[in-house]
Predicted model as a PDB file, atoms N, CA, C, CB and O in Angstrom, pLDDT in the B-factor column:
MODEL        1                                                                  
ATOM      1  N   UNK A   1      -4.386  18.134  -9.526  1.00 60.00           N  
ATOM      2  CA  UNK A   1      -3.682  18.093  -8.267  1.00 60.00           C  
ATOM      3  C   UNK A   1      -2.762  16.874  -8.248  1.00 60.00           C  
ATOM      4  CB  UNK A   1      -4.673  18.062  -7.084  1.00 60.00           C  
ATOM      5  O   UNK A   1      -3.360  15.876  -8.649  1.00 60.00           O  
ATOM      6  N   UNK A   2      -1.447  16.639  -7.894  1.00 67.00           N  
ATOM      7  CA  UNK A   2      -0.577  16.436  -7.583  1.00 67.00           C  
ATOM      8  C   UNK A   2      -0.657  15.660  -6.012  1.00 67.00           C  
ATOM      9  CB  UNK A   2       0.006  17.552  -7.854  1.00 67.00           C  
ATOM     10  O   UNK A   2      -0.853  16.347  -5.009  1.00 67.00           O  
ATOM     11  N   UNK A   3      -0.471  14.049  -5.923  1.00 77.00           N  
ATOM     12  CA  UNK A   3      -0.618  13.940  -4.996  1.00 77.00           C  
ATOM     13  C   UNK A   3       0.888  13.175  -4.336  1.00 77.00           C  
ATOM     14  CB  UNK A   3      -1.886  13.422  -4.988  1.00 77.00           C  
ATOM     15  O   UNK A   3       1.057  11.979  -4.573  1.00 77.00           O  
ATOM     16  N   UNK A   4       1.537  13.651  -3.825  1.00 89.00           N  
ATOM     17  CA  UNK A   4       2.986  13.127  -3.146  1.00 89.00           C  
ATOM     18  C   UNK A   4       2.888  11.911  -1.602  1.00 89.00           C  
ATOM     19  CB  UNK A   4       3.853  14.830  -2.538  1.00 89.00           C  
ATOM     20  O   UNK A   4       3.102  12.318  -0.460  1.00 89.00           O  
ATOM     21  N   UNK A   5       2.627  10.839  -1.838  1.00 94.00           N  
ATOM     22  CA  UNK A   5       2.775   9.892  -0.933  1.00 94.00           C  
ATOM     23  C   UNK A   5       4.051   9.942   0.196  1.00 94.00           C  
ATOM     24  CB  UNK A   5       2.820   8.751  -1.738  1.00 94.00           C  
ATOM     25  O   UNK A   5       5.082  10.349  -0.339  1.00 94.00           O  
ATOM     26  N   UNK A   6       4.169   9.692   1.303  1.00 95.00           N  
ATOM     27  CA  UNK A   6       5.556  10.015   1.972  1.00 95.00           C  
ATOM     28  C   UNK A   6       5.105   9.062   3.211  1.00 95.00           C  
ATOM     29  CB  UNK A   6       5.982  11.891   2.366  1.00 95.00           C  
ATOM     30  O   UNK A   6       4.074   8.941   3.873  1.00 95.00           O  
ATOM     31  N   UNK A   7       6.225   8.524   3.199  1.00 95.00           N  
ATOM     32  CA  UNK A   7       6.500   7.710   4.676  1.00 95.00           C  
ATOM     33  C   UNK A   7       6.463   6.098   3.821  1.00 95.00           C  
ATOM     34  CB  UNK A   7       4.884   8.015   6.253  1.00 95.00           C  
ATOM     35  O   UNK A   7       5.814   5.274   4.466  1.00 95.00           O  
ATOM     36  N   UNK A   8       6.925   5.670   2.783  1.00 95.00           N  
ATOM     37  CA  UNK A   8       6.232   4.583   2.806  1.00 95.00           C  
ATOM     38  C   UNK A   8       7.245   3.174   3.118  1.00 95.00           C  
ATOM     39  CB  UNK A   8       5.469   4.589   1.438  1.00 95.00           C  
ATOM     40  O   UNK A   8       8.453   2.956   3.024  1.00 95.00           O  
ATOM     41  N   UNK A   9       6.277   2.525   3.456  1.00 93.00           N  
ATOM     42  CA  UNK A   9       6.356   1.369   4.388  1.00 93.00           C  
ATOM     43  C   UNK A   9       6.366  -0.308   3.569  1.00 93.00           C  
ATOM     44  CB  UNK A   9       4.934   1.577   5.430  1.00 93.00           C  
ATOM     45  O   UNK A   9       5.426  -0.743   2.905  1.00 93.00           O  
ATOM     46  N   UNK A  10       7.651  -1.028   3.830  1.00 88.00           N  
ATOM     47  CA  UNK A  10       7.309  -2.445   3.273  1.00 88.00           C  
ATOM     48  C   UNK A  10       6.999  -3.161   4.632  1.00 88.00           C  
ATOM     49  CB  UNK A  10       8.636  -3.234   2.335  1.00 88.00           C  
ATOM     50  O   UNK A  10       7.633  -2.963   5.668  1.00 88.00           O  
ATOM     51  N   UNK A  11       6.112  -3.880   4.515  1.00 79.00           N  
ATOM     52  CA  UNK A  11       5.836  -4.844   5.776  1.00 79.00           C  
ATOM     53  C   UNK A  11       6.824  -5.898   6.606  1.00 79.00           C  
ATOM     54  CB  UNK A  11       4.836  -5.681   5.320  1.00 79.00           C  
ATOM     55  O   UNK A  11       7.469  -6.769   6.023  1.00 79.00           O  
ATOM     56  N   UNK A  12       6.845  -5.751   7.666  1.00 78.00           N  
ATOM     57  CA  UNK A  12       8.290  -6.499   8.612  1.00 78.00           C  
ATOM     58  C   UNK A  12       8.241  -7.974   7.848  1.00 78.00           C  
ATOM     59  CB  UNK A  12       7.989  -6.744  10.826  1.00 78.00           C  
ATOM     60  O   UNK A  12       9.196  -8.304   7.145  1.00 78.00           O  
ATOM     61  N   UNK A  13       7.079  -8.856   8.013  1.00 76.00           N  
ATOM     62  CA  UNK A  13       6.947  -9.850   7.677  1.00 76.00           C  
ATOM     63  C   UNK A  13       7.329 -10.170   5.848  1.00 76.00           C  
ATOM     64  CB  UNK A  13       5.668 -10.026   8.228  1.00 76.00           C  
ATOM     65  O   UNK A  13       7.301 -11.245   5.249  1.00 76.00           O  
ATOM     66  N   UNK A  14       7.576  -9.165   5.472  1.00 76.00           N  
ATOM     67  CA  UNK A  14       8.294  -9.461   4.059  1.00 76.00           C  
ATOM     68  C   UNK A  14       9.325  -9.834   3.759  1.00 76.00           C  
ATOM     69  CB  UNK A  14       8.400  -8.705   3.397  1.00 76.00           C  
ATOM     70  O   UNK A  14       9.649 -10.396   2.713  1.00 76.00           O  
ATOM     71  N   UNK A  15      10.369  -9.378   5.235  1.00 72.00           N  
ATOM     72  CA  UNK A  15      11.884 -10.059   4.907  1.00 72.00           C  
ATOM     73  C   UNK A  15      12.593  -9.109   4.296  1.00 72.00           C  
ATOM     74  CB  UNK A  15      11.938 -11.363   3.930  1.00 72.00           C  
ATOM     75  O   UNK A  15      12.533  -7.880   4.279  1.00 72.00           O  
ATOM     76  N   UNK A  16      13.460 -10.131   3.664  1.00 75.00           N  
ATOM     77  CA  UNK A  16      14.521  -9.185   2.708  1.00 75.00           C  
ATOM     78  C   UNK A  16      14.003  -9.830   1.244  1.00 75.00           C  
ATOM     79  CB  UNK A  16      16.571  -9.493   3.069  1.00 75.00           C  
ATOM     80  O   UNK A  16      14.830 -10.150   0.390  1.00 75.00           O  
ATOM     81  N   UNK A  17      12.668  -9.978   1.050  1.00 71.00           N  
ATOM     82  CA  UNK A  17      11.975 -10.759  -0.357  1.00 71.00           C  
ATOM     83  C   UNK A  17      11.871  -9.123  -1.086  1.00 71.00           C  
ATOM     84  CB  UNK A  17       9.965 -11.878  -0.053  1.00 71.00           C  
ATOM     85  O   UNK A  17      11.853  -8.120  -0.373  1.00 71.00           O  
ATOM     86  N   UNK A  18      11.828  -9.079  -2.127  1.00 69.00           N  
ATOM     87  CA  UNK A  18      11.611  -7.895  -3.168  1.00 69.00           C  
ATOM     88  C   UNK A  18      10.732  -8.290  -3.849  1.00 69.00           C  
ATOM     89  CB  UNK A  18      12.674  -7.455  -4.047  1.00 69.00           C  
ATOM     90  O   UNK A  18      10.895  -7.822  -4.976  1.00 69.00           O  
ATOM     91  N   UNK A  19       9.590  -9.104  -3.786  1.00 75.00           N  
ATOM     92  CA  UNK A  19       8.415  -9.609  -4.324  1.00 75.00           C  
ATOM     93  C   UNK A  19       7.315  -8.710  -3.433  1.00 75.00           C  
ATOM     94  CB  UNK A  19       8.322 -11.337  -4.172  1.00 75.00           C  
ATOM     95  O   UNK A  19       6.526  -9.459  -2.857  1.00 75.00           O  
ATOM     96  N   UNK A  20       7.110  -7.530  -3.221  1.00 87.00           N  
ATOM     97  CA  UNK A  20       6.446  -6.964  -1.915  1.00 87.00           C  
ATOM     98  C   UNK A  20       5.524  -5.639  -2.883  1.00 87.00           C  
ATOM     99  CB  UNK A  20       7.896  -6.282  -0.441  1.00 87.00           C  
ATOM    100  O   UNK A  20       5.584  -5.340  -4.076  1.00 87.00           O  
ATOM    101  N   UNK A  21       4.875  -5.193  -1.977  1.00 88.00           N  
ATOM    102  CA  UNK A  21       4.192  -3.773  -2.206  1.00 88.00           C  
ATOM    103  C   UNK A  21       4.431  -3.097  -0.857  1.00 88.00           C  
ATOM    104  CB  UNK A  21       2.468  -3.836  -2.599  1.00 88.00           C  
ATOM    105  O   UNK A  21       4.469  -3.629   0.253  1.00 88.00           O  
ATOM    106  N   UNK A  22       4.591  -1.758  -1.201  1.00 93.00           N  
ATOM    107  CA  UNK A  22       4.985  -0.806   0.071  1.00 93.00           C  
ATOM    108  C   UNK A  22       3.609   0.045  -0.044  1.00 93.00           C  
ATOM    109  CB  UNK A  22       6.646   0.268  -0.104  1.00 93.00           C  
ATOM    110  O   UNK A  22       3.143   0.228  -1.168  1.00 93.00           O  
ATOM    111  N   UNK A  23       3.000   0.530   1.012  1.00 95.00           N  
ATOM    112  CA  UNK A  23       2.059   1.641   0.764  1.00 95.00           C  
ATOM    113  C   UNK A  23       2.853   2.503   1.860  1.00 95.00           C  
ATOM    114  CB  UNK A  23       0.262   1.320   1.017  1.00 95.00           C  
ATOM    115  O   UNK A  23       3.729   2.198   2.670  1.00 95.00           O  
ATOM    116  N   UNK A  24       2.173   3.741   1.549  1.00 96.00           N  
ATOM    117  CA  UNK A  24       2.520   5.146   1.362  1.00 96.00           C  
ATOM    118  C   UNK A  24       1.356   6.020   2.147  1.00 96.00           C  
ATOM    119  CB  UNK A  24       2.608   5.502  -0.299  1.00 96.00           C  
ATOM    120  O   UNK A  24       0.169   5.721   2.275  1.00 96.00           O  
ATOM    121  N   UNK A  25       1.940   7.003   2.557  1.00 95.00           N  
ATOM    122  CA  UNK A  25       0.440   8.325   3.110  1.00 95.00           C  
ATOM    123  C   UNK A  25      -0.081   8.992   2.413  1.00 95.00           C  
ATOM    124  CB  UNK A  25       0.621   9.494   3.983  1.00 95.00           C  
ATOM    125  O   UNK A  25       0.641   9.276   1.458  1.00 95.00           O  
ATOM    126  N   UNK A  26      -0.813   9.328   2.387  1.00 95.00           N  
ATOM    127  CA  UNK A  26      -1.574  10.561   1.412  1.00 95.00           C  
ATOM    128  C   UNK A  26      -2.422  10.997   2.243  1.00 95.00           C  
ATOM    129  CB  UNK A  26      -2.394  10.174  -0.007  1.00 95.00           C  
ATOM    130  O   UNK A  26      -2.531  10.372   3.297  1.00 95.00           O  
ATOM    131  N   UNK A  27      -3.345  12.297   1.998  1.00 91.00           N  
ATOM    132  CA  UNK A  27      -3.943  13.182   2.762  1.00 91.00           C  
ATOM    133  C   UNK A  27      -5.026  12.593   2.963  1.00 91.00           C  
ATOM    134  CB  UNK A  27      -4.064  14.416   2.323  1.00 91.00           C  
ATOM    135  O   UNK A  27      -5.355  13.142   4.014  1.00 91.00           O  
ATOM    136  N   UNK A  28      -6.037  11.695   2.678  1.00 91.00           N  
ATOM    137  CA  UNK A  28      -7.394  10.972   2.844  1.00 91.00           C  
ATOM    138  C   UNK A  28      -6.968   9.150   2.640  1.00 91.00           C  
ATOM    139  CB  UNK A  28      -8.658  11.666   1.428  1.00 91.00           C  
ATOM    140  O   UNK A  28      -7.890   8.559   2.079  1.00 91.00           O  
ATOM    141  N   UNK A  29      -6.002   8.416   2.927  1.00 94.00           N  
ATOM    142  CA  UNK A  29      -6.088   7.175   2.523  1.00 94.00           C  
ATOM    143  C   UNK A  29      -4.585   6.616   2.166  1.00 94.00           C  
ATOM    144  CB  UNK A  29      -7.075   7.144   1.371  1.00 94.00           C  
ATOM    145  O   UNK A  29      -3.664   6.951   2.910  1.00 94.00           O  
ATOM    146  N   UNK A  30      -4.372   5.915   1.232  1.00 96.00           N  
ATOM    147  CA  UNK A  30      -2.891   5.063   0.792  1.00 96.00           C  
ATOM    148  C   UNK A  30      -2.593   4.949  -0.398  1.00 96.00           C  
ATOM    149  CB  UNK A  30      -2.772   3.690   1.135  1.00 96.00           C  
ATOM    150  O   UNK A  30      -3.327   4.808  -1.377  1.00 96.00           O  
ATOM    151  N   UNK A  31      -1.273   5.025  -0.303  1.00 96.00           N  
ATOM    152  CA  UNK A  31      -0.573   5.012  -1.996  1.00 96.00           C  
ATOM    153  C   UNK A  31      -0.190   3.214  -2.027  1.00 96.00           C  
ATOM    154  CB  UNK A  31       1.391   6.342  -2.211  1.00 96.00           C  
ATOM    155  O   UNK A  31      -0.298   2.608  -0.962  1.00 96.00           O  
ATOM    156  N   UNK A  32       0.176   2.578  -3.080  1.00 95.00           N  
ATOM    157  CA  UNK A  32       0.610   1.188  -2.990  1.00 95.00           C  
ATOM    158  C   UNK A  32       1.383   1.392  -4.295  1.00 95.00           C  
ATOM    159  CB  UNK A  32      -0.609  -0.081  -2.911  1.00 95.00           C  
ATOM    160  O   UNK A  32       1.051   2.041  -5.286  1.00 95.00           O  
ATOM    161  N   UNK A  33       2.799   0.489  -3.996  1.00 93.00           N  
ATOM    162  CA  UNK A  33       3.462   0.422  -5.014  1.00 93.00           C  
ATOM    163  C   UNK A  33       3.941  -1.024  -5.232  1.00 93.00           C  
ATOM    164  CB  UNK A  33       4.429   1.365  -4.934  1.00 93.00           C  
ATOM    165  O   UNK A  33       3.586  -1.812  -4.355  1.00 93.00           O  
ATOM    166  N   UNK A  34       4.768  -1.573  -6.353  1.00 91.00           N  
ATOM    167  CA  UNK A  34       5.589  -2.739  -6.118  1.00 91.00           C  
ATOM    168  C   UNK A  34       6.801  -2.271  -5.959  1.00 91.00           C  
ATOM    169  CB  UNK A  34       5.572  -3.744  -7.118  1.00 91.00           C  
ATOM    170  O   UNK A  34       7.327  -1.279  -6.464  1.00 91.00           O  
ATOM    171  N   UNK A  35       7.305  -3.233  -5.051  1.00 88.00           N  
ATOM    172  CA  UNK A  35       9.163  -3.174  -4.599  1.00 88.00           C  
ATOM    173  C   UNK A  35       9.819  -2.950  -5.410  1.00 88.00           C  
ATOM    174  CB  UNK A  35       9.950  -4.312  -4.122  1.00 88.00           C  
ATOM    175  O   UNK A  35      10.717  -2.109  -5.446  1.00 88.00           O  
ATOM    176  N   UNK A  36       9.278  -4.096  -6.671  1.00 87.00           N  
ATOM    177  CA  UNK A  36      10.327  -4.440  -7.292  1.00 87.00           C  
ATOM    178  C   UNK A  36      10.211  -3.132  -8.869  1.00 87.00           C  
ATOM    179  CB  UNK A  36      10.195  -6.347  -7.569  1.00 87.00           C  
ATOM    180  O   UNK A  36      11.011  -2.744  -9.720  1.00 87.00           O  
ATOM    181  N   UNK A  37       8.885  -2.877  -8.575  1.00 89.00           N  
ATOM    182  CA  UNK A  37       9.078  -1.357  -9.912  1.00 89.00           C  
ATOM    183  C   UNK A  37       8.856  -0.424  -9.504  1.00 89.00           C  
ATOM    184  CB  UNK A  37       8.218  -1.126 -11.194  1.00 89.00           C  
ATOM    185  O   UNK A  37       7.751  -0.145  -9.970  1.00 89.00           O  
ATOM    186  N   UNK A  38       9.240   0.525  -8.746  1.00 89.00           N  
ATOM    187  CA  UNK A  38       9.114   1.652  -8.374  1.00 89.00           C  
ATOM    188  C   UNK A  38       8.622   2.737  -9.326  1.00 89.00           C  
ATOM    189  CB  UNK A  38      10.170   1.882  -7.892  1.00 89.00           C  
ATOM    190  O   UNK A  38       7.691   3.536  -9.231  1.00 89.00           O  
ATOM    191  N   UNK A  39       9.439   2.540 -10.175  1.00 92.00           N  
ATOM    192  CA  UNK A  39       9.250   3.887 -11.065  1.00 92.00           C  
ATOM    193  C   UNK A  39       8.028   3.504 -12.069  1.00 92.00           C  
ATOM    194  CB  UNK A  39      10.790   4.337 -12.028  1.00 92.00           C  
ATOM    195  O   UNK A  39       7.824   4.034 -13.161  1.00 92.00           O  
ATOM    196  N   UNK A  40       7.360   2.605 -11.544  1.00 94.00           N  
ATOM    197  CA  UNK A  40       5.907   2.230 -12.776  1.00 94.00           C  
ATOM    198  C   UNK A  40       5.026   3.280 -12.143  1.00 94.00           C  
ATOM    199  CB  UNK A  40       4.943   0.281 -12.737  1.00 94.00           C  
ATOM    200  O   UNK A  40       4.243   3.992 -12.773  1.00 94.00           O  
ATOM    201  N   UNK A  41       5.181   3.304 -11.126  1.00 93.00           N  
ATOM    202  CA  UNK A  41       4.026   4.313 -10.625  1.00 93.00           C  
ATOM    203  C   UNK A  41       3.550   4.096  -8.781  1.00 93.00           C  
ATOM    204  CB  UNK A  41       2.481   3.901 -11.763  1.00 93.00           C  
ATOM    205  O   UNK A  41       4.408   4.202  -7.905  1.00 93.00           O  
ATOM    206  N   UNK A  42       2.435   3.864  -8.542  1.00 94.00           N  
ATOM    207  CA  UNK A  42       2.035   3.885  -7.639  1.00 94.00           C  
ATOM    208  C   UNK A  42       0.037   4.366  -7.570  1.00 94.00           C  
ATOM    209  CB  UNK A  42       3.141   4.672  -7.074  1.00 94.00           C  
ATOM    210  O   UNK A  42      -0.297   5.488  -7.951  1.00 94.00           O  
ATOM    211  N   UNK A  43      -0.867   3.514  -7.137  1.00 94.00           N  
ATOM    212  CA  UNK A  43      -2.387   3.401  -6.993  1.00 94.00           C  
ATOM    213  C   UNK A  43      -2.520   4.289  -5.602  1.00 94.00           C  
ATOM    214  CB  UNK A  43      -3.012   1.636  -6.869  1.00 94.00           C  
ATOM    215  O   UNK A  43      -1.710   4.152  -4.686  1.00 94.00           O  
ATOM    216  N   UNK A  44      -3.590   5.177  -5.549  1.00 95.00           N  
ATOM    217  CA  UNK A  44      -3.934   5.201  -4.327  1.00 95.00           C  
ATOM    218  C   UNK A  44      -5.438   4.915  -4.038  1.00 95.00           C  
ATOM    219  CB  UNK A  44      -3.525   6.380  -3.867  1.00 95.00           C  
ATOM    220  O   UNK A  44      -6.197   4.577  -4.947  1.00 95.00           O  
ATOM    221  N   UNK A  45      -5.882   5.072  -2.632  1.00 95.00           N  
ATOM    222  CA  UNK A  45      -7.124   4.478  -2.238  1.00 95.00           C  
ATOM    223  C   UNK A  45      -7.718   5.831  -1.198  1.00 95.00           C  
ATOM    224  CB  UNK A  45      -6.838   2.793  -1.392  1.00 95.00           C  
ATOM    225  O   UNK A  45      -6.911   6.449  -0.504  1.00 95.00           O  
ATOM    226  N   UNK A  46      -8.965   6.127  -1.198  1.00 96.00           N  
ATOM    227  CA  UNK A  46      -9.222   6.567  -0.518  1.00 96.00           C  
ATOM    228  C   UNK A  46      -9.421   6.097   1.059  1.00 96.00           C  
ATOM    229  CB  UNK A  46      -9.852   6.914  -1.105  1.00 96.00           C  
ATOM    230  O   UNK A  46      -9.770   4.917   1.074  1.00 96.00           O  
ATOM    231  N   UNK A  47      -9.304   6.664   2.413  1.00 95.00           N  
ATOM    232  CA  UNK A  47      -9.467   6.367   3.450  1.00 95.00           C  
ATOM    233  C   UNK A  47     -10.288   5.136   3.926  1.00 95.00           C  
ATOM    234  CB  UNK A  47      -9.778   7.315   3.807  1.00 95.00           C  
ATOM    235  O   UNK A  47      -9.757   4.235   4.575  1.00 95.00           O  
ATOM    236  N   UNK A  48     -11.527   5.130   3.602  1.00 97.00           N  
ATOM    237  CA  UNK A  48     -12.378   4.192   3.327  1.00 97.00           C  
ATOM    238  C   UNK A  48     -12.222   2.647   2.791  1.00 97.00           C  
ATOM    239  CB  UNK A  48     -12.990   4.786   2.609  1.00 97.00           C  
ATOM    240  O   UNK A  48     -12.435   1.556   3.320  1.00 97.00           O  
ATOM    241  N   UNK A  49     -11.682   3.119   1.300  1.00 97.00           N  
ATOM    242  CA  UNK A  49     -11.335   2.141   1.127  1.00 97.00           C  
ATOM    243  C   UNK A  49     -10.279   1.148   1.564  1.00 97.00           C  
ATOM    244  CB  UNK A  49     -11.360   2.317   0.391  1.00 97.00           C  
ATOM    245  O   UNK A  49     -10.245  -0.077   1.447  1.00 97.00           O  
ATOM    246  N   UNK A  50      -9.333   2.102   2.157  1.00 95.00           N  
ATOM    247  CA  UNK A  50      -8.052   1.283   1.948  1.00 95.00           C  
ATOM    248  C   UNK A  50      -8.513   0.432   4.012  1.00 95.00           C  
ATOM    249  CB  UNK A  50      -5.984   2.764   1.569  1.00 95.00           C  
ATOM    250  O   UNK A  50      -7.990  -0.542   4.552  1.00 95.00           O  
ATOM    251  N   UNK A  51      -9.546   1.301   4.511  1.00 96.00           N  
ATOM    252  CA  UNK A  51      -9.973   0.383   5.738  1.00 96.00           C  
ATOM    253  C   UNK A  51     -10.466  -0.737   5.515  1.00 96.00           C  
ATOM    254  CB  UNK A  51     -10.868   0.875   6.541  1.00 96.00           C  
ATOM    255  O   UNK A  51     -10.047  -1.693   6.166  1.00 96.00           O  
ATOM    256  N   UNK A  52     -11.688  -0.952   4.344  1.00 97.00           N  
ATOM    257  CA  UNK A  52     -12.362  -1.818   4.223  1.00 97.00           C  
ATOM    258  C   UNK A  52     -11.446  -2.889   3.628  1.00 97.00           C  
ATOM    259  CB  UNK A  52     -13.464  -1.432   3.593  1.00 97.00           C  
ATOM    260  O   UNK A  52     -11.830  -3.983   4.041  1.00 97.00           O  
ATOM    261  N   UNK A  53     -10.073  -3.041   2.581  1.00 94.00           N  
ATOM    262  CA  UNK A  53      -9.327  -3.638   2.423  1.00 94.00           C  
ATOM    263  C   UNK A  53      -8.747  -4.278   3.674  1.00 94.00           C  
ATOM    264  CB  UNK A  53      -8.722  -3.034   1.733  1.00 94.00           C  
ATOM    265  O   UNK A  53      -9.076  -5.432   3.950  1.00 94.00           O  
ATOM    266  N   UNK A  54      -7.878  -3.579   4.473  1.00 93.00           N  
ATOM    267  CA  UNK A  54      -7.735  -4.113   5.825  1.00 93.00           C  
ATOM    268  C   UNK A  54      -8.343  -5.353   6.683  1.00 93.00           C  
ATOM    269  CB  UNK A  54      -8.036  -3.195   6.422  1.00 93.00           C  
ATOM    270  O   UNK A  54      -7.971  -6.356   7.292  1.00 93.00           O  
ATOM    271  N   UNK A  55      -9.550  -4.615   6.325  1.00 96.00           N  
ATOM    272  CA  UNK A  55     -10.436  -5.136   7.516  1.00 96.00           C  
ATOM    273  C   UNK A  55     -10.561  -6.499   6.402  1.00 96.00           C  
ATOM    274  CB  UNK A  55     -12.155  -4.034   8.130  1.00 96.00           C  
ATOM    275  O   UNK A  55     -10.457  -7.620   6.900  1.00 96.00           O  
ATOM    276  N   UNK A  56     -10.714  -6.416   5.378  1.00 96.00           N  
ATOM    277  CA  UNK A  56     -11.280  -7.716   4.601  1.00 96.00           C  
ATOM    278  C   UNK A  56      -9.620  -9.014   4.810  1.00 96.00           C  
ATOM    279  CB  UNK A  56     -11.753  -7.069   2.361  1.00 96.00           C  
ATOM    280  O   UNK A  56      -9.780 -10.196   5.114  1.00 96.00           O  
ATOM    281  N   UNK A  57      -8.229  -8.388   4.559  1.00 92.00           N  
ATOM    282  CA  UNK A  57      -7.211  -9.463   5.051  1.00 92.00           C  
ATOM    283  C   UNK A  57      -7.385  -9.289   6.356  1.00 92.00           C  
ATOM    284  CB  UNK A  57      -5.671  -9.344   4.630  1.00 92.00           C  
ATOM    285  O   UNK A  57      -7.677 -10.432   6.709  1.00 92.00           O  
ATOM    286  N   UNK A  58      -7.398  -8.808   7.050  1.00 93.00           N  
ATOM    287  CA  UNK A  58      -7.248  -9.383   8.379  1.00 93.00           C  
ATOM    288  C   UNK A  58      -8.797 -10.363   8.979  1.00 93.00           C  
ATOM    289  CB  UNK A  58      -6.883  -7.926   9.415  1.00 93.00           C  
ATOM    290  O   UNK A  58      -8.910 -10.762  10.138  1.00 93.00           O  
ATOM    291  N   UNK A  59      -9.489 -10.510   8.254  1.00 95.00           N  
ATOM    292  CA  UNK A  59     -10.451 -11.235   8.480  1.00 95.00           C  
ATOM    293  C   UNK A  59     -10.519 -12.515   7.774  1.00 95.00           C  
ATOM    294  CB  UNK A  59     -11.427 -10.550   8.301  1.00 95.00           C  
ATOM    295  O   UNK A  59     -11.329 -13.417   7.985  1.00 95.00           O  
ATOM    296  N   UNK A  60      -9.146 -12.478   6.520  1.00 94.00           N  
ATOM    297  CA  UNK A  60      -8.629 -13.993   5.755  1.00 94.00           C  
ATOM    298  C   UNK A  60      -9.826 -13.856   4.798  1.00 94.00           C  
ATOM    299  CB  UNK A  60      -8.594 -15.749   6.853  1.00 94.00           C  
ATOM    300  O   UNK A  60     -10.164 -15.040   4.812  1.00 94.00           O  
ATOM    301  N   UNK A  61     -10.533 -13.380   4.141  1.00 93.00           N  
ATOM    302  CA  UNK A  61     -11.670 -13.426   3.249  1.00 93.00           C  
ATOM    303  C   UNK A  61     -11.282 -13.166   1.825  1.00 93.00           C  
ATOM    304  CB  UNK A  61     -12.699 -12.447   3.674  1.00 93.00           C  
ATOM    305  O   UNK A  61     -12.095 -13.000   0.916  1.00 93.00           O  
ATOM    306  N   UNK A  62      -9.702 -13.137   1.675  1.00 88.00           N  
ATOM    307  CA  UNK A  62      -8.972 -13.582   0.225  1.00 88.00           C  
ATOM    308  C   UNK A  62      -8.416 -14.621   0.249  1.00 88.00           C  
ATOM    309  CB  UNK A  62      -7.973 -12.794  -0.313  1.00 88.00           C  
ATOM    310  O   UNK A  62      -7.871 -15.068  -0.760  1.00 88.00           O  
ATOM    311  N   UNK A  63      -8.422 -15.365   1.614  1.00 84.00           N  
ATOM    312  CA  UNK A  63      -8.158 -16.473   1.563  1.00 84.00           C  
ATOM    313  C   UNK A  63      -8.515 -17.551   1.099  1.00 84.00           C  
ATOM    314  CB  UNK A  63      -8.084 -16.602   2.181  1.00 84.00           C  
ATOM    315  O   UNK A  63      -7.862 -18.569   1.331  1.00 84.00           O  
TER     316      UNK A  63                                                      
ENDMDL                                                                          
END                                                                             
């Protein structure tokens, strides 16, 4: 299966920097890419995971 990411998003707070990752939709979770290589590919995450990521920066715990 073939999975096509759509809508994807670089973060406001990135600027006009091309040092970034954009994530993407998918049917259960998120695609992530880099700005600056598009055509390398793109990771995705299941639903789950890509919450528990979230929840772990917005709580600064890679900090």
């Amino acid at each position: 299966m073939t999975i096509h990411p759509e809508g994807w998003r670089k973060s406001s707070r990135s600027g006009q920097r091309t040092s970034c990752v954009e994530v993407g939709r998918v049917a259960d979770g998120a695609a992530v890419r880099d700005t600056k290589d598009r055509s390398a590919g793109y990771f995705t995450t299941t639903g789950t995971q890509w919450t528990t990521f979230i929840d772990a920066v917005k709580s600064n715990r890679f900090d």
